[in-house]
Every structure is written in C-alpha cells, then in structure tokens.
N, C-alpha and C positions, 0 to 999 in steps of 0.2 A: 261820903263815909270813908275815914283814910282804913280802915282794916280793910275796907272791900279794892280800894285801891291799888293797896301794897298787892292783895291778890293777884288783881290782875296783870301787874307788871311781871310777876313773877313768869306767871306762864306766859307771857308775849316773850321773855327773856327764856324760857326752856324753848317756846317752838322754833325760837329764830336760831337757834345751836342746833337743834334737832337739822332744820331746813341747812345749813353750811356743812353739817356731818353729809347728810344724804345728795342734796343737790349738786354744792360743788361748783357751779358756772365755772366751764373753762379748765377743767381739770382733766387731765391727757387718760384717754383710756387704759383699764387696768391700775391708774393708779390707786383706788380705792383697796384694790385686794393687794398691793403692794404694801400700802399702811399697816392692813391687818397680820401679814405675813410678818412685817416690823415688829411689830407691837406683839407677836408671838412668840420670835425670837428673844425679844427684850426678856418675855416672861419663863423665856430658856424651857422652850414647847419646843417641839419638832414640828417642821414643815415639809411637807408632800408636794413636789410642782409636776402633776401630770401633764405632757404635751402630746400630741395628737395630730395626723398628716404632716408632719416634717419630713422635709426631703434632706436625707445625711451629705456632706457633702463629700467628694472623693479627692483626696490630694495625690498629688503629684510632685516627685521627686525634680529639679530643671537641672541637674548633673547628676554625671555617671562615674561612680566610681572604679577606678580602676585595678589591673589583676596585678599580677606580678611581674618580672621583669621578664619575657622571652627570647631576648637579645644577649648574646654575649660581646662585652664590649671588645673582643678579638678585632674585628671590623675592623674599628676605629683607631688600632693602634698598629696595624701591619702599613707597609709602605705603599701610598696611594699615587699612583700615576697619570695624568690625565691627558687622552690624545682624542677629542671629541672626532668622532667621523673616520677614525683609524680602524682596522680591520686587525693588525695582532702587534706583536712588540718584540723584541729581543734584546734581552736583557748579558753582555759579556761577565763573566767570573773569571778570575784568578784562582786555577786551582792550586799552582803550588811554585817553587823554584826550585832552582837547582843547585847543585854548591860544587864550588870550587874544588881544586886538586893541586897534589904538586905537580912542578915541572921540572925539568931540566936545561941547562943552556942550550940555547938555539933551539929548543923544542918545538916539533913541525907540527903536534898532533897536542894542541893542547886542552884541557877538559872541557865538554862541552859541559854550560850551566845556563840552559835557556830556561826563563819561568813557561809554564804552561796555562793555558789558558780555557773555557767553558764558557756555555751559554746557555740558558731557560729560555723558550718562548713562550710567551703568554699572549694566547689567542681570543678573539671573540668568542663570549657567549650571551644569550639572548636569556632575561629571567622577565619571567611575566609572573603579575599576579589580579586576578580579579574576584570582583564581586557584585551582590546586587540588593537594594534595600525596596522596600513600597513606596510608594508617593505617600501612605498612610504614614510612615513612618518619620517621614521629612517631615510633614505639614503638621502632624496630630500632638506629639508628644512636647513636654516643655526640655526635655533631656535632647542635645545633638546629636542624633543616631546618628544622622547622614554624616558629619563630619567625625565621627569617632569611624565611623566603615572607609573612609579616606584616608584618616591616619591608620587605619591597621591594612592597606595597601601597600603604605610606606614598609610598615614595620613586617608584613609579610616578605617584600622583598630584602631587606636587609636580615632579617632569621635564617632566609636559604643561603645567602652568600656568604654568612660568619659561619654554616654548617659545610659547605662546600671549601673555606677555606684549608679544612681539617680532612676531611672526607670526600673529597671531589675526585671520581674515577678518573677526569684525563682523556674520557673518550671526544670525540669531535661535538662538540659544541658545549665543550662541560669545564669547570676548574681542573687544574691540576692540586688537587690535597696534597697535604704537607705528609700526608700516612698513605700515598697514593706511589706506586711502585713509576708512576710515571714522572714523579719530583727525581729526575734523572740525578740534579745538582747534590743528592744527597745517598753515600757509599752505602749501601744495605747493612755492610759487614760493619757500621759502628752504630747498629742499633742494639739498645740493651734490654734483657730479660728481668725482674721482676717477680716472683711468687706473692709479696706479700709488702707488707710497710712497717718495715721496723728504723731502730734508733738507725742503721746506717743505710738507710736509703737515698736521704736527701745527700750526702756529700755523696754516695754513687753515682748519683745522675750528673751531679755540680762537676766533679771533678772527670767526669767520664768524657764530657763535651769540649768541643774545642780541638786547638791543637797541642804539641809536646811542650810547648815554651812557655805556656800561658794560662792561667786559670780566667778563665773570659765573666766579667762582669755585664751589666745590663742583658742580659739575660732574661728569659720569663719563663715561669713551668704552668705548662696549659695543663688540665687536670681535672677530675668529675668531682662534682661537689662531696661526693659520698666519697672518695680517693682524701680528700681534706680534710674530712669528719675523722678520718682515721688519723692524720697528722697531728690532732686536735688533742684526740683522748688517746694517744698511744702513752703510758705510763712506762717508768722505769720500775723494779722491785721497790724502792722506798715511796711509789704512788707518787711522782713527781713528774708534771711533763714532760715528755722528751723534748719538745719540737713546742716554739712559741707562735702560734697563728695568727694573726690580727687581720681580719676580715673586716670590707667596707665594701658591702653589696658584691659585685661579683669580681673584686679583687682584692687583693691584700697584701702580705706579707708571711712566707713560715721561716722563719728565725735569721729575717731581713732578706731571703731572696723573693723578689715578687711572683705573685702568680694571678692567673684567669681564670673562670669559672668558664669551660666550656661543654654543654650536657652532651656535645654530639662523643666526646671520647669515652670509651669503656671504663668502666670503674675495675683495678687491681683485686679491689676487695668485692668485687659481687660474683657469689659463687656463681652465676647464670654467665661469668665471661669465661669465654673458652681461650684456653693458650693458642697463643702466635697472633692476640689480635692487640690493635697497638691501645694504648690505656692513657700517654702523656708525652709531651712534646717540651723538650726546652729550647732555648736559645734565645739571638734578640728578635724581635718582632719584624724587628726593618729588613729581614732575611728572605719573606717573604711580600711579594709585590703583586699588586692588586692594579692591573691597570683599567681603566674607566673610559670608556668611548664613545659616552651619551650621559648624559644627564635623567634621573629618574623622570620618566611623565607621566605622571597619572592623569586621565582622561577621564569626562565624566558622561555618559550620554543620556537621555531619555527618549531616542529612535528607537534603538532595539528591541522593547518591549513594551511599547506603546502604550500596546490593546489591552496587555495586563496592568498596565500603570507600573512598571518597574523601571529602576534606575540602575545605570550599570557601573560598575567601575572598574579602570580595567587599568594597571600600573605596568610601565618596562623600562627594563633598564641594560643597556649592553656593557658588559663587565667580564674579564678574564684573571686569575690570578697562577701563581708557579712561585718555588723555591728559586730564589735566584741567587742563592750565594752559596759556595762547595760546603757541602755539611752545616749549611745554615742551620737545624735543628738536630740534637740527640731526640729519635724517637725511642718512647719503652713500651716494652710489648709486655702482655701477660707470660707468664712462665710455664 
C-alpha cells in the first residue's frame, strides 16, 4: 500500500533526526548545552552560565616599579680621585699673589711679591650599608626582591656621600662638607646672608663669588628644591616671571646659571629654617674633591642567619672628600 508506505518512511526519517539531535556519537562534552546557549543568543534571550568549585587564580606582578630619585646627582659631578689602598690625600691651593712695587736705582730692599700657597687633606672614611631579605623572598616571588635589596646597597651608599659632601662635620673618620667649618680652604668672612628670594638674589650670589677681576663662569648653585619653586613663581608687579627655570629631573638651569637639586641643604623660604644655618652653595663643582680608596663591595652571605633562612647584604666603600680650592664655593646662609 504506497499511503502506508510514505508513513512509514516518514517517521524512520523523524526518529533518525531525533537519534543525531540526542545521541551525537563523538560530540565533546558540554557541547550540546553549548548549541543551546547558541541558539538562545541567536534568539537575543539572555543566558545565565553558573560555575561551581573554581579555584580563582592569583597573579603576580614579575617587576617592581620603582620610587623616586633619592640620589643627588652632586656625586657625580664633583672632582673624583682615585688612590685604591691609600689612607688620605693632600690636595695644594693657590691662595693668592702678590704685586709689585716701585723701586729706586740700586734699590737694596726691593718689594717682596711671593704667591702664597694652602692645602686640604682629604682623609679616609669607611661608609657601610646593609641589609637583609628571606630565602622566601629570593625563591617565591616572580618580582627580584633580592636584587632590587642589592641595588639599594649601592644606592644607600652613594645617598650618604652626596649628603656628607654638603654636610659632613670633618670629625675623624667623616667628610669634610663644603658648609663644614672645617672646609678650612674656604674665608668664613665671604659667606653671604639671605632673608628671602627676590628679583636680585641670583646676581647677589653670581656676582658675590669669585675674585675682584672676574665674574667666574661654570659655576653651579646647589639649592633645596622648594628654594627653586620659589625661583620659579617669583612674579614681578606686571605678573611676569622674574627668573626663567628650566628643570630636568634634579638639574637645570634659572636664567642660564646651572644648578642641583640637593635635599640635604636648608630651604631660605621654610619658615622651620633658623638664621646662620647655610641654605645654598655655588661655585664650580671640580672645587670640591672626592678621593676614593677602594672600590664599592657589596657582599652577599647566607652564614649569618642560617637558622632563620636570611640573607645578608652588607656594601663598603672607603672614600674621603674636602674643599680644595681657596674659596671654591660662596656659601648662603639664612638671614
């Protein structure tokens, strides 16, 4: 009977669609509800995927960013001497000459004009710096703790000597500072006073240094950053800068003399500085002599602290510095 026939082809032809919908052979798990989720989106339905025991996973930074600059580049620009295994230095100065006179014929007694002469010693000092990390801290992390605690041995060491270059008392085993009553090379009587920072400050100091003959170029004015800010926004009556600053990290330029950012000096404008204490330094840099008589070593151990699993690290470096040229820098003091 072909009616009865076409029947049953019919539903062999529904089941076997049905059986490829449901059964699938070889179809990856999930993918059925995957279809559906499809074909729900298509119909611009909302889909809900609840998941259930997921372990979140936790990232990890593999570098460290770093802070600011603690360093003044002072260091690096004063005069470096190197006498490895030396114990101290002495540096000769020219303080001055002398001048001529008239004479007379056969003159027995004629003017003396001998130049005169000075000298700085710059002694050994011993500068250590350490520190100490976990063995947790080497092994665990994908960031290099340990070698960031290496470099800040360095950079510990060279913070104290660019602070002691300014500020170093001078006693036995210590810098002579350029603001240090023991910077003998430099007349007390031609440091200058200060109150405040106005339109003629900078040629005060410019023209104050030196000697009678000369207005001395290359030159540098060391100075607190907040001393600068004031250089910066000092306005004349028509609201027009005084002073043209051009800064580039911790140096720059105010209206073409250079200068240094260095924090260890007083700021003129912080009402918290008390008069007679010194605030800024100029002159040239190479005035001041940094001699060197070991090479930094940093050292790493993991003896010391064994038991606790710590690591040590422990940096020295033998270095001495002093003014060595007669009145190498005008110092200014608060007023």
């Amino acid at each position: 009977d072909k009616a009865e026939k076409r029947r049953r082809m019919a539903e062999d032809i529904q089941s076997g669609a049905e059986a490829r919908t449901i059964d699938k052979p070889g179809m990856p798990a999930g993918r059925e509800e995957a279809e559906k989720r499809g074909q729900a989106l298509k119909e611009k339905r909302s889909v809900t995927i609840a998941s259930t025991g997921v372990i979140l996973p936790n990232y990890q930074a593999n570098d460290l960013k770093p802070t600011f600059n603690e360093v003044s580049s002072l260091l690096d620009r004063v005069n470096v001497r190197v006498f490895n295994g030396g114990e101290s230095f002495k540096q000769s100065y020219v303080v001055g000459y002398g001048e001529g006179g008239y004479a007379t014929e056969n003159d027995a007694a004629p003017t003396t004009a001998e130049p005169t002469f000075g000298y700085a010693a710059v002694n050994k000092t011993k500068i250590v710096a350490y520190a100490e990390d976990s063995e947790e801290l080497v092994k665990l992390p994908g960031a290099d703790y340990d070698g960031e605690v290496q470099k800040g041995i360095r950079i510990a060491l060279r913070k104290k000597i660019t602070k002691e270059i300014l500020i170093g008392d001078g006693d036995t085993g210590h810098f002579v500072g350029i603001f240090d009553d023991g910077a003998t090379a430099i007349d007390a009587s031609t440091d200058k006073s200060i109150s405040e920072i106005d339109e003629t400050t900078l040629d005060e100091i410019v023209y104050s240094f030196g000697g009678d003959e000369d207005v001395e170029d290359m030159a540098v004015l060391i100075l607190n950053k907040k001393d600068l800010k004031a250089f910066a926004t000092l306005r004349d009556a028509d609201g027009k800068k005084v002073y043209e600053v051009k800064a580039k990290g911790n140096t720059g330029t105010i209206d073409g003399v250079p200068f240094i950012i260095n924090s260890n000096c007083k700021a003129v404008t912080a009402s918290t500085t008390a008069s007679g204490l010194y605030c800024m330094a100029y002159g040239p840099l190479s005035n001041y002599t940094m001699a060197v008589f070991s090479d930094i070593e940093i050292a790493r151990s993991t003896d010391y602290k064994f038991k606790e699993g710590m690591i040590a690290h422990r940096g020295v470096v033998f270095a001495g510095g002093n003014v060595t040229a007669k009145n190498g820098f005008l110092r200014v003091k608060k007023a």
